[in-house]
C-alpha positions in Angstrom: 0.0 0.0 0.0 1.0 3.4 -0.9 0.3 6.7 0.6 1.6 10.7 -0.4 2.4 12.1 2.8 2.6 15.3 0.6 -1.2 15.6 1.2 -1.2 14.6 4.8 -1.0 17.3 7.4 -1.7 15.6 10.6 0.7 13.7 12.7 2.0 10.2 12.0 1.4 7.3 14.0 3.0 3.7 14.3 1.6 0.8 12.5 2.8 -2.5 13.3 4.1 -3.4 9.6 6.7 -6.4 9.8 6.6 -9.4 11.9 9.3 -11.3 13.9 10.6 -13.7 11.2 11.1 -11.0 8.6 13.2 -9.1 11.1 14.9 -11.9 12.9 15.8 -13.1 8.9 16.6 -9.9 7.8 19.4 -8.8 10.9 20.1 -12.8 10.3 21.1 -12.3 6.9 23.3 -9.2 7.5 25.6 -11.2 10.2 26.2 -14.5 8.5 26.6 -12.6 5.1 29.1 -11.0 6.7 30.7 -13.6 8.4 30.4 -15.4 5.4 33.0 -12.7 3.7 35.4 -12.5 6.7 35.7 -16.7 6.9 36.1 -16.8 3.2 38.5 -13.6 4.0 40.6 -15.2 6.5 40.7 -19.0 5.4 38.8 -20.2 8.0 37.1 -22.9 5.7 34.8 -24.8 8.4 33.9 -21.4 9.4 32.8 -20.3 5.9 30.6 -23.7 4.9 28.7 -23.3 8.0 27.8 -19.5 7.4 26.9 -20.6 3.6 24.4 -23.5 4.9 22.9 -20.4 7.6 22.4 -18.1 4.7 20.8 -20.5 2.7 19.0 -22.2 5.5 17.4 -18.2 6.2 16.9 -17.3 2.4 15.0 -21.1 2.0 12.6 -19.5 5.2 12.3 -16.2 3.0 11.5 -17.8 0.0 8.6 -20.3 2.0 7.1 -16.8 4.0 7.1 -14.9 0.6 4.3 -17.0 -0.2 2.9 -18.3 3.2 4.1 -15.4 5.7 2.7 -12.3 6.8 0.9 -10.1 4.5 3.9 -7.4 4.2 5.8 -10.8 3.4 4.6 -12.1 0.7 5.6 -11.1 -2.9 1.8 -11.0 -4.1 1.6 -7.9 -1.9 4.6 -6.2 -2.9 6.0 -7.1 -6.3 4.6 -4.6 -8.9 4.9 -4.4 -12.8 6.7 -2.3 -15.0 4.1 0.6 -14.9 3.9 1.0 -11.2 7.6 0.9 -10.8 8.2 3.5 -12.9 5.4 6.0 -11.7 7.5 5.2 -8.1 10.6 5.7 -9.6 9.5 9.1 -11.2 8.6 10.4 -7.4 11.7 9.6 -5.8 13.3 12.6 -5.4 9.8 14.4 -3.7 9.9 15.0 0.1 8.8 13.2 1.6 6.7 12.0 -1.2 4.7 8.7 -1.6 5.4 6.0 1.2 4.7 2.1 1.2 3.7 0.5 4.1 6.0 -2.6 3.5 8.4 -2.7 0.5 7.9 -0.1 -2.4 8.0 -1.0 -5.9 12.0 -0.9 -6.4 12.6 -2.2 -3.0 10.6 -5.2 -3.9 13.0 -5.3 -7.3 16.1 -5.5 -4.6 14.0 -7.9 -2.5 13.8 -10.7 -5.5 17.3 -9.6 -6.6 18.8 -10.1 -3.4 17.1 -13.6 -2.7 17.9 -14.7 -5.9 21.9 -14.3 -5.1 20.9 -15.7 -1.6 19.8 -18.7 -2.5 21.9 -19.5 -5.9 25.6 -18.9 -4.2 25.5 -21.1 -1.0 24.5 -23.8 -3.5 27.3 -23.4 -5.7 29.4 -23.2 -3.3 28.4 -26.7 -2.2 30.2 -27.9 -5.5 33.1 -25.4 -6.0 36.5 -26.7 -6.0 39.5 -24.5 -4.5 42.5 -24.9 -6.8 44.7 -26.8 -4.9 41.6 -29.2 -3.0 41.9 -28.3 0.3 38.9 -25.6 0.6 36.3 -26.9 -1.4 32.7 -27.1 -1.4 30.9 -30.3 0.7 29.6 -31.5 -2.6 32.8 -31.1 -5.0 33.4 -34.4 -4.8 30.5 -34.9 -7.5 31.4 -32.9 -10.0 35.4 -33.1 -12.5 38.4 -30.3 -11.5 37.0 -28.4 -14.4 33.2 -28.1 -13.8 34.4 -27.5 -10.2 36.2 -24.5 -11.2 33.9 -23.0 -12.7 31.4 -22.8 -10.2 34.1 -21.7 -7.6 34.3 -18.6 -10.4 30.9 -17.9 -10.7 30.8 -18.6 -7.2 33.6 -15.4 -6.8 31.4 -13.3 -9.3 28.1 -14.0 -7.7 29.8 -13.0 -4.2 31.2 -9.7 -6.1 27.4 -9.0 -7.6 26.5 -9.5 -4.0 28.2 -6.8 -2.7 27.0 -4.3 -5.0 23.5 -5.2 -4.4 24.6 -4.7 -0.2 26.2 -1.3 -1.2 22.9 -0.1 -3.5 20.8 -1.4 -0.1 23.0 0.5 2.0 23.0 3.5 0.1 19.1 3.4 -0.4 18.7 3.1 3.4 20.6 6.2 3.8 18.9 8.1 1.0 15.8 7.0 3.1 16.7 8.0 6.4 18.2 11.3 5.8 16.3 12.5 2.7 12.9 11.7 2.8 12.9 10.9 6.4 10.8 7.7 6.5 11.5 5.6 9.6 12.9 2.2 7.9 15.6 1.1 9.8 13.6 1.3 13.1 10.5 -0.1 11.6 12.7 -2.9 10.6 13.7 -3.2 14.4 10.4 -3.0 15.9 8.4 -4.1 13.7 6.1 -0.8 13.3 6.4 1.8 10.9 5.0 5.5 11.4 2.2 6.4 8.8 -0.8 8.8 8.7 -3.9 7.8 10.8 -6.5 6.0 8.7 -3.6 4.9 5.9 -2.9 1.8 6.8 -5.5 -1.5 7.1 -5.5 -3.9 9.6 -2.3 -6.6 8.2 -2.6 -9.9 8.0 -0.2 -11.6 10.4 0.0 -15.5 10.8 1.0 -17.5 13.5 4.4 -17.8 14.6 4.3 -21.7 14.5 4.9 -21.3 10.5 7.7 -20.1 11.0 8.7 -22.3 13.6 8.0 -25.4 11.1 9.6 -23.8 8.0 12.9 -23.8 10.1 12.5 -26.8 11.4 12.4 -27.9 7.8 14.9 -26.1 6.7 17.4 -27.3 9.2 17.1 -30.9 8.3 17.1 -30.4 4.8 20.9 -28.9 5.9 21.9 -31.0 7.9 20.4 -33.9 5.3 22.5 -32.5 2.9 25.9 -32.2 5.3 25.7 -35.9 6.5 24.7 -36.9 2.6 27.9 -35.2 1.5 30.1 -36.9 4.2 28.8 -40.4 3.4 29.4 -39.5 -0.2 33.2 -38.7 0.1 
Protein backbone atom coordinates (compact mmCIF):
# COMPACT_ATOMS: atom_id res chain seq x y z
CA UNK A 1 0.00 0.00 0.00
CA UNK A 2 1.01 3.43 -0.95
CA UNK A 3 0.31 6.70 0.57
CA UNK A 4 1.65 10.70 -0.41
CA UNK A 5 2.35 12.08 2.82
CA UNK A 6 2.63 15.28 0.62
CA UNK A 7 -1.17 15.55 1.22
CA UNK A 8 -1.22 14.60 4.75
CA UNK A 9 -0.98 17.32 7.42
CA UNK A 10 -1.67 15.56 10.58
CA UNK A 11 0.70 13.68 12.70
CA UNK A 12 1.99 10.23 11.99
CA UNK A 13 1.43 7.29 13.98
CA UNK A 14 3.01 3.71 14.32
CA UNK A 15 1.58 0.78 12.47
CA UNK A 16 2.83 -2.54 13.26
CA UNK A 17 4.10 -3.37 9.65
CA UNK A 18 6.70 -6.45 9.81
CA UNK A 19 6.62 -9.40 11.89
CA UNK A 20 9.26 -11.33 13.86
CA UNK A 21 10.61 -13.67 11.23
CA UNK A 22 11.07 -11.02 8.55
CA UNK A 23 13.15 -9.09 11.10
CA UNK A 24 14.89 -11.91 12.93
CA UNK A 25 15.83 -13.08 8.88
CA UNK A 26 16.59 -9.89 7.81
CA UNK A 27 19.36 -8.75 10.89
CA UNK A 28 20.14 -12.83 10.30
CA UNK A 29 21.05 -12.29 6.86
CA UNK A 30 23.35 -9.22 7.47
CA UNK A 31 25.60 -11.21 10.17
CA UNK A 32 26.20 -14.47 8.46
CA UNK A 33 26.64 -12.63 5.06
CA UNK A 34 29.06 -11.00 6.67
CA UNK A 35 30.74 -13.59 8.40
CA UNK A 36 30.38 -15.44 5.44
CA UNK A 37 33.04 -12.70 3.74
CA UNK A 38 35.38 -12.51 6.74
CA UNK A 39 35.73 -16.71 6.91
CA UNK A 40 36.06 -16.76 3.15
CA UNK A 41 38.50 -13.63 4.01
CA UNK A 42 40.64 -15.21 6.52
CA UNK A 43 40.69 -18.96 5.41
CA UNK A 44 38.78 -20.20 8.02
CA UNK A 45 37.09 -22.91 5.69
CA UNK A 46 34.81 -24.82 8.41
CA UNK A 47 33.88 -21.40 9.44
CA UNK A 48 32.82 -20.29 5.91
CA UNK A 49 30.63 -23.70 4.88
CA UNK A 50 28.66 -23.27 8.01
CA UNK A 51 27.83 -19.48 7.40
CA UNK A 52 26.86 -20.62 3.65
CA UNK A 53 24.40 -23.47 4.91
CA UNK A 54 22.88 -20.44 7.65
CA UNK A 55 22.42 -18.15 4.70
CA UNK A 56 20.82 -20.52 2.70
CA UNK A 57 19.04 -22.20 5.54
CA UNK A 58 17.43 -18.23 6.23
CA UNK A 59 16.91 -17.31 2.38
CA UNK A 60 15.00 -21.12 1.96
CA UNK A 61 12.55 -19.51 5.20
CA UNK A 62 12.27 -16.16 2.99
CA UNK A 63 11.46 -17.75 0.01
CA UNK A 64 8.58 -20.27 1.95
CA UNK A 65 7.10 -16.84 4.04
CA UNK A 66 7.10 -14.94 0.60
CA UNK A 67 4.27 -16.99 -0.15
CA UNK A 68 2.89 -18.31 3.25
CA UNK A 69 4.08 -15.41 5.75
CA UNK A 70 2.67 -12.32 6.80
CA UNK A 71 0.91 -10.07 4.48
CA UNK A 72 3.89 -7.38 4.21
CA UNK A 73 5.83 -10.82 3.41
CA UNK A 74 4.64 -12.12 0.67
CA UNK A 75 5.59 -11.09 -2.86
CA UNK A 76 1.78 -11.02 -4.10
CA UNK A 77 1.55 -7.85 -1.92
CA UNK A 78 4.61 -6.20 -2.94
CA UNK A 79 5.97 -7.06 -6.33
CA UNK A 80 4.63 -4.57 -8.94
CA UNK A 81 4.88 -4.37 -12.83
CA UNK A 82 6.66 -2.32 -15.02
CA UNK A 83 4.14 0.64 -14.89
CA UNK A 84 3.86 1.01 -11.22
CA UNK A 85 7.59 0.88 -10.82
CA UNK A 86 8.20 3.52 -12.93
CA UNK A 87 5.39 5.95 -11.72
CA UNK A 88 7.50 5.16 -8.10
CA UNK A 89 10.63 5.72 -9.56
CA UNK A 90 9.47 9.07 -11.22
CA UNK A 91 8.58 10.39 -7.44
CA UNK A 92 11.71 9.60 -5.85
CA UNK A 93 13.27 12.62 -5.39
CA UNK A 94 9.76 14.43 -3.74
CA UNK A 95 9.93 15.03 0.12
CA UNK A 96 8.82 13.23 1.64
CA UNK A 97 6.71 11.97 -1.18
CA UNK A 98 4.73 8.65 -1.57
CA UNK A 99 5.40 6.04 1.21
CA UNK A 100 4.66 2.06 1.22
CA UNK A 101 3.70 0.49 4.14
CA UNK A 102 6.02 -2.62 3.50
CA UNK A 103 8.38 -2.74 0.52
CA UNK A 104 7.91 -0.06 -2.37
CA UNK A 105 8.00 -1.03 -5.89
CA UNK A 106 11.99 -0.89 -6.41
CA UNK A 107 12.56 -2.22 -2.98
CA UNK A 108 10.58 -5.17 -3.89
CA UNK A 109 12.96 -5.30 -7.31
CA UNK A 110 16.09 -5.49 -4.63
CA UNK A 111 14.04 -7.92 -2.49
CA UNK A 112 13.77 -10.74 -5.54
CA UNK A 113 17.28 -9.61 -6.64
CA UNK A 114 18.80 -10.09 -3.41
CA UNK A 115 17.14 -13.58 -2.73
CA UNK A 116 17.85 -14.72 -5.87
CA UNK A 117 21.85 -14.29 -5.06
CA UNK A 118 20.92 -15.74 -1.64
CA UNK A 119 19.79 -18.69 -2.47
CA UNK A 120 21.95 -19.47 -5.86
CA UNK A 121 25.61 -18.91 -4.16
CA UNK A 122 25.50 -21.09 -1.04
CA UNK A 123 24.47 -23.76 -3.53
CA UNK A 124 27.34 -23.42 -5.71
CA UNK A 125 29.37 -23.25 -3.26
CA UNK A 126 28.38 -26.73 -2.25
CA UNK A 127 30.22 -27.89 -5.53
CA UNK A 128 33.13 -25.41 -5.96
CA UNK A 129 36.46 -26.73 -6.04
CA UNK A 130 39.47 -24.53 -4.52
CA UNK A 131 42.53 -24.93 -6.83
CA UNK A 132 44.72 -26.81 -4.94
CA UNK A 133 41.64 -29.23 -3.03
CA UNK A 134 41.94 -28.27 0.27
CA UNK A 135 38.92 -25.61 0.58
CA UNK A 136 36.33 -26.94 -1.43
CA UNK A 137 32.70 -27.12 -1.38
CA UNK A 138 30.93 -30.35 0.70
CA UNK A 139 29.58 -31.52 -2.56
CA UNK A 140 32.75 -31.13 -4.96
CA UNK A 141 33.41 -34.41 -4.82
CA UNK A 142 30.48 -34.91 -7.51
CA UNK A 143 31.37 -32.91 -9.96
CA UNK A 144 35.43 -33.06 -12.50
CA UNK A 145 38.42 -30.26 -11.49
CA UNK A 146 37.01 -28.44 -14.41
CA UNK A 147 33.16 -28.11 -13.81
CA UNK A 148 34.36 -27.46 -10.16
CA UNK A 149 36.25 -24.51 -11.17
CA UNK A 150 33.88 -23.05 -12.66
CA UNK A 151 31.38 -22.80 -10.15
CA UNK A 152 34.11 -21.65 -7.56
CA UNK A 153 34.29 -18.63 -10.36
CA UNK A 154 30.92 -17.93 -10.69
CA UNK A 155 30.77 -18.62 -7.20
CA UNK A 156 33.59 -15.39 -6.83
CA UNK A 157 31.42 -13.29 -9.33
CA UNK A 158 28.15 -13.97 -7.73
CA UNK A 159 29.85 -13.01 -4.25
CA UNK A 160 31.22 -9.74 -6.06
CA UNK A 161 27.42 -9.01 -7.65
CA UNK A 162 26.48 -9.54 -4.02
CA UNK A 163 28.23 -6.84 -2.65
CA UNK A 164 27.02 -4.30 -4.96
CA UNK A 165 23.47 -5.16 -4.42
CA UNK A 166 24.61 -4.71 -0.20
CA UNK A 167 26.21 -1.33 -1.20
CA UNK A 168 22.93 -0.13 -3.46
CA UNK A 169 20.78 -1.42 -0.06
CA UNK A 170 22.95 0.46 2.05
CA UNK A 171 23.05 3.51 0.07
CA UNK A 172 19.12 3.39 -0.44
CA UNK A 173 18.75 3.07 3.42
CA UNK A 174 20.62 6.19 3.84
CA UNK A 175 18.91 8.06 1.02
CA UNK A 176 15.79 7.02 3.09
CA UNK A 177 16.70 8.01 6.41
CA UNK A 178 18.20 11.34 5.80
CA UNK A 179 16.30 12.48 2.70
CA UNK A 180 12.90 11.66 2.81
CA UNK A 181 12.94 10.90 6.37
CA UNK A 182 10.84 7.74 6.46
CA UNK A 183 11.54 5.64 9.58
CA UNK A 184 12.88 2.24 7.94
CA UNK A 185 15.57 1.09 9.82
CA UNK A 186 13.55 1.33 13.13
CA UNK A 187 10.49 -0.15 11.62
CA UNK A 188 12.70 -2.95 10.58
CA UNK A 189 13.74 -3.21 14.42
CA UNK A 190 10.43 -3.05 15.87
CA UNK A 191 8.38 -4.06 13.66
CA UNK A 192 6.09 -0.78 13.34
CA UNK A 193 6.38 1.81 10.86
CA UNK A 194 4.99 5.45 11.40
CA UNK A 195 2.21 6.41 8.77
CA UNK A 196 -0.79 8.85 8.69
CA UNK A 197 -3.90 7.81 10.77
CA UNK A 198 -6.48 6.04 8.69
CA UNK A 199 -3.63 4.95 5.89
CA UNK A 200 -2.95 1.82 6.81
CA UNK A 201 -5.54 -1.48 7.08
CA UNK A 202 -5.50 -3.91 9.57
CA UNK A 203 -2.26 -6.57 8.21
CA UNK A 204 -2.56 -9.93 8.03
CA UNK A 205 -0.17 -11.58 10.37
CA UNK A 206 0.02 -15.51 10.80
CA UNK A 207 0.97 -17.52 13.54
CA UNK A 208 4.39 -17.75 14.63
CA UNK A 209 4.26 -21.65 14.53
CA UNK A 210 4.91 -21.31 10.54
CA UNK A 211 7.66 -20.12 10.97
CA UNK A 212 8.66 -22.29 13.60
CA UNK A 213 7.95 -25.40 11.14
CA UNK A 214 9.64 -23.80 8.05
CA UNK A 215 12.85 -23.79 10.10
CA UNK A 216 12.50 -26.85 11.40
CA UNK A 217 12.42 -27.92 7.83
CA UNK A 218 14.89 -26.13 6.70
CA UNK A 219 17.38 -27.25 9.23
CA UNK A 220 17.11 -30.86 8.31
CA UNK A 221 17.13 -30.40 4.85
CA UNK A 222 20.90 -28.95 5.92
CA UNK A 223 21.94 -31.05 7.95
CA UNK A 224 20.35 -33.94 5.28
CA UNK A 225 22.52 -32.50 2.92
CA UNK A 226 25.91 -32.16 5.34
CA UNK A 227 25.73 -35.87 6.48
CA UNK A 228 24.73 -36.88 2.61
CA UNK A 229 27.89 -35.16 1.53
CA UNK A 230 30.14 -36.94 4.19
CA UNK A 231 28.82 -40.38 3.42
CA UNK A 232 29.43 -39.49 -0.25
CA UNK A 233 33.17 -38.69 0.08
Amino acid sequence: MKIDLRSKNSELIPYRIWDFPIRFIHWALVLFIALSWWSAESGFHKIHVLSGYIVLTLALIRLYWGFYGSASARFGNFVRGPQATWSYARQIFSRPGIISSGHNPMGALSVLAMLGLLLTQPLLGLFAKDIDGLHSGPLSHLVSFKVGRVIAQLHYLLFELLIIFIVIHFLAVIFYVFYKRHGIILAMISGYKKLPPGSHKEALFVPLWRAVIALGVAIILMLSLHFIAAELK
